[in-house]
BAKOL-72254 format. One line per field, with one value per residue (C-alpha): residue number from 1; residue in one letter; x, y, z. Coordinates in Angstrom, 3 decimals, always signed. Layout:
// BAKOL-72254
num: c(NUM:...) .
residuo: c(A:...) .
X: c(X:...) .
Y: c(Y:...) .
Z: c(Z:...) .
This chain:
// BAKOL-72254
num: c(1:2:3:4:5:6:7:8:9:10:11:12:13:14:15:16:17:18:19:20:21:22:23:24:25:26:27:28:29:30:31:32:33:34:35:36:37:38:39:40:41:42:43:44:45:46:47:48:49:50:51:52:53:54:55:56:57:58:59:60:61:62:63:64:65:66:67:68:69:70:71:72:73:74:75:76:77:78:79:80:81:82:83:84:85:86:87:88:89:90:91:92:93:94:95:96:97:98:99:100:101:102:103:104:105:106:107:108:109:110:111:112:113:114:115:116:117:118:119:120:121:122:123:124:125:126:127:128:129:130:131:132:133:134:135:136:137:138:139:140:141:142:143:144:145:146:147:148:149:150:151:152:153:154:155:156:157:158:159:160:161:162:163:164:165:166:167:168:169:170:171:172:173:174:175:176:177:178:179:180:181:182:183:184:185:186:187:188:189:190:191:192:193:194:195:196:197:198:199:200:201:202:203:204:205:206:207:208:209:210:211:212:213:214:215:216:217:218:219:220:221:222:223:224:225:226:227:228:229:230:231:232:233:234:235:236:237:238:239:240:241:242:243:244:245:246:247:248:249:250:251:252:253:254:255:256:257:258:259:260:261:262:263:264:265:266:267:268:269:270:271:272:273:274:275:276:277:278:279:280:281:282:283:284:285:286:287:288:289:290:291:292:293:294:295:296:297:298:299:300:301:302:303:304:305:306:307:308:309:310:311:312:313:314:315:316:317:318:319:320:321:322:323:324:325:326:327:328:329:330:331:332:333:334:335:336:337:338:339:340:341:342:343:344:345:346:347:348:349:350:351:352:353:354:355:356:357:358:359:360:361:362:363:364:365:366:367:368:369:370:371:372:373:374:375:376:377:378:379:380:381:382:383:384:385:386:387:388:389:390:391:392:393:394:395:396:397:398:399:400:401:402) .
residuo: c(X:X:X:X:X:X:X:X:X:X:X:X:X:X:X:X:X:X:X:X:X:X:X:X:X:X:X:X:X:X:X:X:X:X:X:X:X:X:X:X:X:X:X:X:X:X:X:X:X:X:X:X:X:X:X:X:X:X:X:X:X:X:X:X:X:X:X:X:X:X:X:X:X:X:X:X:X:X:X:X:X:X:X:X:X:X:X:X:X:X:X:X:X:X:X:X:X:X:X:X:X:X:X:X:X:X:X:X:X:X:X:X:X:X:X:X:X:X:X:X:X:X:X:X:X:X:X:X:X:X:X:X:X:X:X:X:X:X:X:X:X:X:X:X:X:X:X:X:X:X:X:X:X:X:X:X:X:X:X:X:X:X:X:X:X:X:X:X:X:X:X:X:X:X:X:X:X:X:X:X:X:X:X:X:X:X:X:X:X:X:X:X:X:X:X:X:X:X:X:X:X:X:X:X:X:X:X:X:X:X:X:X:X:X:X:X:X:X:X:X:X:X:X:X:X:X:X:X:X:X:X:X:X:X:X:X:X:X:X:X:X:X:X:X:X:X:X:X:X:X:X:X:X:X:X:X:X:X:X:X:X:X:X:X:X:X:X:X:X:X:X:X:X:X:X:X:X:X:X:X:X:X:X:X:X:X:X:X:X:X:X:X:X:X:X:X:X:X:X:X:X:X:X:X:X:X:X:X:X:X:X:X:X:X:X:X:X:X:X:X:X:X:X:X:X:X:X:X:X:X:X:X:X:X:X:X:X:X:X:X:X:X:X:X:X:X:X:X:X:X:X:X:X:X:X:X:X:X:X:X:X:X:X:X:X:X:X:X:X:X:X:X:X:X:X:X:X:X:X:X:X:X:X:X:X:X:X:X:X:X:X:X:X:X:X:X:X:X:X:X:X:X) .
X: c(-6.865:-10.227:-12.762:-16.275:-19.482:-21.611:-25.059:-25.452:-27.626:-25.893:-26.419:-28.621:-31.253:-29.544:-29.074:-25.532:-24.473:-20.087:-16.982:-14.115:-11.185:-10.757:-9.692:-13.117:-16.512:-16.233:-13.386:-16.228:-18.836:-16.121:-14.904:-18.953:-19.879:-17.207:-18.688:-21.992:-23.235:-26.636:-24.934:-27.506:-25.518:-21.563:-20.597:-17.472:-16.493:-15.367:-15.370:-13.278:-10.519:-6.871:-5.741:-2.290:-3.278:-5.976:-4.182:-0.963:-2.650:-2.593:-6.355:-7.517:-7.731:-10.998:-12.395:-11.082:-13.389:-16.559:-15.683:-14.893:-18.244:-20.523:-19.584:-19.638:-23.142:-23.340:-22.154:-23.967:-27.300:-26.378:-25.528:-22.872:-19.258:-18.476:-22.038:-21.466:-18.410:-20.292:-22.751:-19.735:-17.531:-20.825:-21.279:-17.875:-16.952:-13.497:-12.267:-9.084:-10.851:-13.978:-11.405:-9.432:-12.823:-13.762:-10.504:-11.142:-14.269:-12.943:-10.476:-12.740:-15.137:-12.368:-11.417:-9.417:-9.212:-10.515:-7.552:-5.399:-7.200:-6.288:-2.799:-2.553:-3.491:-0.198:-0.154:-3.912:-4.518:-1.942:-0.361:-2.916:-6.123:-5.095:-3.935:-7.121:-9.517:-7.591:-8.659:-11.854:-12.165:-10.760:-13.047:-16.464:-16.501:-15.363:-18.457:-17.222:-13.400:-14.381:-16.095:-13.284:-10.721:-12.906:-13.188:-9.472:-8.978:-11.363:-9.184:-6.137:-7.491:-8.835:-5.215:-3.624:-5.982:-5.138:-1.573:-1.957:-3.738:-1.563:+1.329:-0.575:-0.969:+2.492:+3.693:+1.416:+3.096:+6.259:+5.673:+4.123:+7.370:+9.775:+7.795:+7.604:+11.365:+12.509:+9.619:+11.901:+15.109:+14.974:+12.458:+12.421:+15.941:+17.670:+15.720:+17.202:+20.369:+19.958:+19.114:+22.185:+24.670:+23.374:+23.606:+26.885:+28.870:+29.235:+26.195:+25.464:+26.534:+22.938:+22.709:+25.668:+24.585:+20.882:+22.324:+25.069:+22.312:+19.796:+22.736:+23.282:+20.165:+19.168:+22.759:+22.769:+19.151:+18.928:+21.918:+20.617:+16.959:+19.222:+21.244:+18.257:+17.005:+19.408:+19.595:+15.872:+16.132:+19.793:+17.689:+14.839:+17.393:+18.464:+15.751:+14.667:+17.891:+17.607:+20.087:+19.004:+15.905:+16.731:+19.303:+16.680:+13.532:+16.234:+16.681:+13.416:+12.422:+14.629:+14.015:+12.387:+8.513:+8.047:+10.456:+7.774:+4.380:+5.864:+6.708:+3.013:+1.537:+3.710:+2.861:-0.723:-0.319:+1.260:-0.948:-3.980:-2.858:-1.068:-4.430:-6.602:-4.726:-4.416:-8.921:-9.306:-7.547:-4.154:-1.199:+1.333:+4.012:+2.238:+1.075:+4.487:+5.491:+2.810:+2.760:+6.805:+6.007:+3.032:+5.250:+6.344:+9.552:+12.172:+13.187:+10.259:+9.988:+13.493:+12.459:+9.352:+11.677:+13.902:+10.629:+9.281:+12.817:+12.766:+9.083:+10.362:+12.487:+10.369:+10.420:+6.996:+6.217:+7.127:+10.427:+12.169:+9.761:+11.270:+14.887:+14.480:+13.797:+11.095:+8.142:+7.619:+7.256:+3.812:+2.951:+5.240:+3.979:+0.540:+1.442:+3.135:+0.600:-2.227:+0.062:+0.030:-3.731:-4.017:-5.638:-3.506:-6.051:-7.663:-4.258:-3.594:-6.705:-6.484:-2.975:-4.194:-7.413:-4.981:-2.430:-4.700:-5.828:-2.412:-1.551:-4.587:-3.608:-0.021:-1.041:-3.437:-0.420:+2.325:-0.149:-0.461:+3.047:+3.831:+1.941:+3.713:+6.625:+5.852:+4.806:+7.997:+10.073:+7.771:+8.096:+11.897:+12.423:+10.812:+11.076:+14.959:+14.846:+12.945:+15.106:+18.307:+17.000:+15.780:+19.050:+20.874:+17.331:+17.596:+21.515:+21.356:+18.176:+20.569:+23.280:+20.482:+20.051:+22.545) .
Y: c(+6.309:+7.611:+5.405:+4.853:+3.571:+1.844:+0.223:-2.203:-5.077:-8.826:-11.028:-12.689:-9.813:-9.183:-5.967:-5.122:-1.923:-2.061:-0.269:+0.188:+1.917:+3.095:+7.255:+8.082:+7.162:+6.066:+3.574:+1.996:+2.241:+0.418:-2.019:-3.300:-3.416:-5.930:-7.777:-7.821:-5.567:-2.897:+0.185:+2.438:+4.870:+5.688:+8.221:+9.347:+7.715:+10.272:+7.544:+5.536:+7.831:+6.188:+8.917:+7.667:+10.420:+7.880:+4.838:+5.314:+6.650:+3.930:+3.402:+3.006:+0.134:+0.834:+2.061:-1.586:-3.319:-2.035:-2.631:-5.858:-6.772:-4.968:-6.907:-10.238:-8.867:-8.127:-11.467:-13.604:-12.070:-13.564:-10.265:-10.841:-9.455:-6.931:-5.695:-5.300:-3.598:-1.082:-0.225:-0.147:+2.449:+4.266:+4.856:+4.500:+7.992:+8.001:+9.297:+7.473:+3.798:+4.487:+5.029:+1.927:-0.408:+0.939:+0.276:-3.398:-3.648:-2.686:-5.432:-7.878:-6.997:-7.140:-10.913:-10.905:-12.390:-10.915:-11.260:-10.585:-7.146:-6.402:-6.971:-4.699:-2.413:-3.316:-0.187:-1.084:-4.618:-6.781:-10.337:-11.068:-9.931:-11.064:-14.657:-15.426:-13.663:-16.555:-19.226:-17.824:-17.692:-21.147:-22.781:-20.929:-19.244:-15.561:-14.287:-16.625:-15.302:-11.671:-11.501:-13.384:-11.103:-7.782:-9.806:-9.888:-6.454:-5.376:-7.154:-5.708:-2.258:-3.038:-4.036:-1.137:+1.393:-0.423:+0.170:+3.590:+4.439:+3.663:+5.488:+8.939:+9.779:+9.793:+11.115:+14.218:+14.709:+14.354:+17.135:+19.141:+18.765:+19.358:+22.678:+23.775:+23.200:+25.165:+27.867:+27.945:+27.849:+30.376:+33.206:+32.667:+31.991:+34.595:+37.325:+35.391:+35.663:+39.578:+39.455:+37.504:+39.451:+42.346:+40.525:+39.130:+36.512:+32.780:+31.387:+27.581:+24.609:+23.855:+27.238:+27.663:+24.518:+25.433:+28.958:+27.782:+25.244:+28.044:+30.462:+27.243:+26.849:+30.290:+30.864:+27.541:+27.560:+26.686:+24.816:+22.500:+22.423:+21.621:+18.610:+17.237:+17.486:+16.020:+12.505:+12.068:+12.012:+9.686:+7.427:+7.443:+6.506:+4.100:+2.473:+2.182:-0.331:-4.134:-3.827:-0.838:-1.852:-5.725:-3.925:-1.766:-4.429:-6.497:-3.693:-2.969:-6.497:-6.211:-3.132:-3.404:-2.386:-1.915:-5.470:-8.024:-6.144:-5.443:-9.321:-10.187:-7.625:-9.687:-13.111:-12.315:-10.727:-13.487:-16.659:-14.501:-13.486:-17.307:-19.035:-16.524:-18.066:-21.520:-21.294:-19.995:-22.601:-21.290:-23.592:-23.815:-22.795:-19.882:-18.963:-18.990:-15.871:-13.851:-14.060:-12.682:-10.046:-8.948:-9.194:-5.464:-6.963:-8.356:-10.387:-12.124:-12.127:-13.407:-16.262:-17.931:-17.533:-19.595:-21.743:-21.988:-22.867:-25.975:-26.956:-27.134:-29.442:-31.601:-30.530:-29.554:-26.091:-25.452:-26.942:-23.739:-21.485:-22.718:-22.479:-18.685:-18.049:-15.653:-17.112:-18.343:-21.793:-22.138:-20.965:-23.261:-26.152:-25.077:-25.653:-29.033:-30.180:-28.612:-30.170:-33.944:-33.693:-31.629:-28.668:-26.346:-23.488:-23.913:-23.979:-20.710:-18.950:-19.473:-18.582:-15.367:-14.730:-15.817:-12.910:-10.684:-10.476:-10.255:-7.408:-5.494:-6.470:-5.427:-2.119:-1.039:-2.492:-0.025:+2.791:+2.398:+2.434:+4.870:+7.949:+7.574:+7.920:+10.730:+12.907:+12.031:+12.797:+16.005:+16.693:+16.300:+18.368:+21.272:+20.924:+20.905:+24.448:+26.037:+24.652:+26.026:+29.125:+30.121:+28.706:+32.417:+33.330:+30.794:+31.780:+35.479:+35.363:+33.593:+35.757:+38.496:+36.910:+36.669) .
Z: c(-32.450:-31.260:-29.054:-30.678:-29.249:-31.943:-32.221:-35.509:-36.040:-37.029:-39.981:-37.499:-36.851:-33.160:-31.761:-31.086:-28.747:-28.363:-28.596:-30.987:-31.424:-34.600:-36.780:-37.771:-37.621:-41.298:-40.795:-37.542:-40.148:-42.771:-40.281:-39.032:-43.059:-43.479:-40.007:-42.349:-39.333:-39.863:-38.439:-37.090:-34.963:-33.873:-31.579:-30.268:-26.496:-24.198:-21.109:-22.929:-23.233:-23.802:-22.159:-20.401:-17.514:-16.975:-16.902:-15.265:-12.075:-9.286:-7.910:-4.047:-2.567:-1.613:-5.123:-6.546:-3.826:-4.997:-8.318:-7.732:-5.699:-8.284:-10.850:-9.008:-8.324:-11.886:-14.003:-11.098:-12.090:-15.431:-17.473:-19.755:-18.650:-20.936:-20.517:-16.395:-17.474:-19.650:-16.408:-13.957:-16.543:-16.405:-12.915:-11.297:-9.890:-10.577:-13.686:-13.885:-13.259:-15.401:-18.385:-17.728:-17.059:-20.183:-22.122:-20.495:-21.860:-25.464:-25.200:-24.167:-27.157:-29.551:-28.518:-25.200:-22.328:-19.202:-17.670:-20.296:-20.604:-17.085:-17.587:-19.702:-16.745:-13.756:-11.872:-11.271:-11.204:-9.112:-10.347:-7.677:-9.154:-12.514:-11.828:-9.487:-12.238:-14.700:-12.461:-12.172:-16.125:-16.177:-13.820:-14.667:-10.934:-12.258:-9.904:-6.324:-7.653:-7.591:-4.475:-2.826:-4.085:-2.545:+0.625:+0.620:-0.192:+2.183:+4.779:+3.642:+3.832:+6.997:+8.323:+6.792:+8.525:+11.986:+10.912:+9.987:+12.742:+15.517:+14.027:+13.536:+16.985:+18.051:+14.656:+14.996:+18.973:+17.662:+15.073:+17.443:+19.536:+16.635:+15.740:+19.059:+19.917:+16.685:+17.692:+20.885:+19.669:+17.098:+18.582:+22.379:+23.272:+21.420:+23.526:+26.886:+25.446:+25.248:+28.992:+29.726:+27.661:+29.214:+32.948:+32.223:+34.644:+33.423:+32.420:+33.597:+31.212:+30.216:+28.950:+27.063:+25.100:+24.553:+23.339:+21.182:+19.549:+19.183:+17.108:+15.263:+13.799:+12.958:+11.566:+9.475:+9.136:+5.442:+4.999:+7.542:+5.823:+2.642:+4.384:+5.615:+2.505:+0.738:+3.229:+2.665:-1.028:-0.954:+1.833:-1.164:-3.763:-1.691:-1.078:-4.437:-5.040:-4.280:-1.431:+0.045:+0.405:+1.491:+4.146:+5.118:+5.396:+7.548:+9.955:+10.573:+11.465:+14.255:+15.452:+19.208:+19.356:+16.056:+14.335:+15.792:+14.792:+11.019:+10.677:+12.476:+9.887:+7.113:+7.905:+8.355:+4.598:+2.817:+4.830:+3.622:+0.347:+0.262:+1.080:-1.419:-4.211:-3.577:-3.128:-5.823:-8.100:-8.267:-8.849:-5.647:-7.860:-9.512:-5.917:-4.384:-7.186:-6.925:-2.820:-3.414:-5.722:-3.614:+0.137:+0.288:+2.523:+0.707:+3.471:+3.048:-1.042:-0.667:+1.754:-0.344:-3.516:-1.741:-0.734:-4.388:-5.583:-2.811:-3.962:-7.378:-6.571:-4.673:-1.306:+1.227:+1.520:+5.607:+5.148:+3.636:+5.228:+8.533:+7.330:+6.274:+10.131:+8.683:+9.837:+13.444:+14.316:+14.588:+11.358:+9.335:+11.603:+10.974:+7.335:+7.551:+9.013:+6.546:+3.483:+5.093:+5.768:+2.134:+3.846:+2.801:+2.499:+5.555:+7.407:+6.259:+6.582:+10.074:+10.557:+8.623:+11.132:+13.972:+12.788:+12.081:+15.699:+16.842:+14.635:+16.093:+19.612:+18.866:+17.110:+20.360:+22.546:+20.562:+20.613:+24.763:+24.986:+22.584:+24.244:+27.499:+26.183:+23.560:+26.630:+28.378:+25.342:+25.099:+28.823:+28.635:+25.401:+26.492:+29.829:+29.552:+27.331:+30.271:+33.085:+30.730:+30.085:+33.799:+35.561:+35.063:+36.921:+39.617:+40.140:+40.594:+42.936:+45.181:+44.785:+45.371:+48.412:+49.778) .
């Protein structure tokens, strides 16, 4: 099936410019004829390519956010949605989006739902983005609903980059200092060892063991390469299974430093995420789901499961949420107390602003102590090979002197 745009005129003398899928330009021409449609021109779509190369890529975060506010923009100047979508697909830079908005568009033209036609799209747009663009269909506030959900994503990029950025620092030194070790071990220390063999005596303890490591790796060089190989693609595997990856969200909760700012940066996701939904019409229930699908913890998908199983069955929302020793106190109290007063939204926004400052503050806070202690691990590293390798030095200068 090939993707046409068309331009016909109605039984009612109005100009129509669409889309439609169909194996020739004589089945469109067939198809509008039975529509009692004027055709005056079709032409093949190259921007609306089903291409699956187009549609099975996953999309930035920040691409999604201007198409989202452009056509809030868009439908709240009063053009007509799958006309804003026609604009957008012609002006959105990347290939892969501007052939699924324009797929989107085809659906909606052909009788679908907006929402509907972007879940046809998952790898794209989240059970997020397509259950608040429902409510936003369903309450006549698609234009508030999309500029909420870039505001979101805006602040969800904004969290990741804070994230991100405290990790890269010390990641790069501790490159550095991997590269530089195995720069040390396999060129530097085997000329020493010449020296020493041709020196002899008993070399000092430290040496032996930073000589013995060195003819270790360049002996074993690929094997080693191959093992390590070989435990980051199990550790993948692994993680891609329920338990692994439960096991493995558990653990790194609790890991010191690092456990409390990756359950800060998880609260402050699902009270934002949490809050998003309920504002923009979304039923508690529904909410619940989506927030567990959308987690990326399974600790904490597995806690408001839990949660959304006890609502179900008649019980408030902080209860659980407090059993599952997930959250911290103060959030699920902030929630009790936003369900009695039925400012549930509110509640959460602020735990959500609240958390959000105390992710940055714990991301600047981890990045402070972090780079001490990189240069001590750097100082010790390579400090240590030098110290090993100038002992023999050090040992016959005093036997020199004496």
């Amino acid at each position: 099936m090939n993707t046409y745009k068309y331009s016909a005129k109605d039984k009612n003398g109005q100009t129509i410019n669409g889309i439609i899928q169909a194996a020739s330009e004589a089945e469109v021409a067939d198809i509008l004829h039975k529509k009692e449609m004027v055709v005056f021109s079709v032409e093949f779509a190259k921007i609306f390519s089903d291409n699956p190369k187009l549609t099975d890529k996953k999309i930035k975060l920040d691409d999604l956010v201007v198409f989202s506010r452009q056509l809030a923009t868009m439908i709240d100047a009063g053009i007509p949605l799958a006309n804003a979508l026609g604009i957008l697909a012609e002006q959105i830079e990347n290939e892969s989006l501007r052939g699924i908005v324009g797929n989107v568009r085809q659906d909606i033209e052909a009788g679908m739902s907006f929402c509907d036609a972007l879940a046809k799209h998952p790898l794209v747009f989240s059970d997020l983005f397509v259950n608040m663009i429902k409510a936003g269909e369903a309450s006549g506030m698609l234009n508030e609903i999309l500029d909420r959900l870039a505001t979101f994503m805006e602040k969800q990029a904004a969290l990741n980059r804070k994230i991100i950025s405290s990790l890269v620092y010390p990641a790069v030194v501790v490159s550095m200092a991997i590269i530089i070790t195995a720069v040390l071990l396999i060129k530097v220390v085997p000329t020493f060892k010449g020296i020493f063999d041709s020196l002899g005596g008993t070399l000092p303890l430290p040496t032996q063991v930073l000589i013995f490591a060195s003819d270790l790796l360049r002996k074993y060089f690929l094997f080693l390469m191959l093992f390590f190989g070989a435990g980051i693609y199990l550790f993948k595997r692994c993680l891609k299974t329920q338990k692994g990856k439960y096991w493995f969200d558990r653990f790194t909760l609790k890991v010191p430093v690092f456990g409390p700012l990756l359950r800060k940066l998880a609260v402050a996701k699902f009270s934002r995420t949490f809050s998003t939904l309920v504002k923009s019409g979304v039923s508690v229930l529904s909410a619940l789901e989506i927030v567990s699908k959308t987690s990326g913890n399974k600790v904490v998908e597995e806690a408001v499961i839990n949660c959304s199983k006890s609502v179900r069955n008649g019980e408030p929302i902080s209860r659980p949420l407090a059993k599952s020793g997930v959250f911290p106190p103060m959030v699920t109290r902030m929630i009790n107390v936003g369900e009695q007063t039925g400012q549930l939204e509110k509640m959460l926004s602020k735990i959500a602003d609240f958390y959000d400052d105390q992710v940055d503050a714990a991301a600047g806070a981890l990045t402070s102590l972090i780079e001490p202690l990189v240069i001590a691990f750097l100082g010790i590293v390579i400090g240590g090979i030098v110290i090993a390798l100038f002992l023999p030095i050090f040992k016959i200068s005093q036997l020199m002197a004496r």
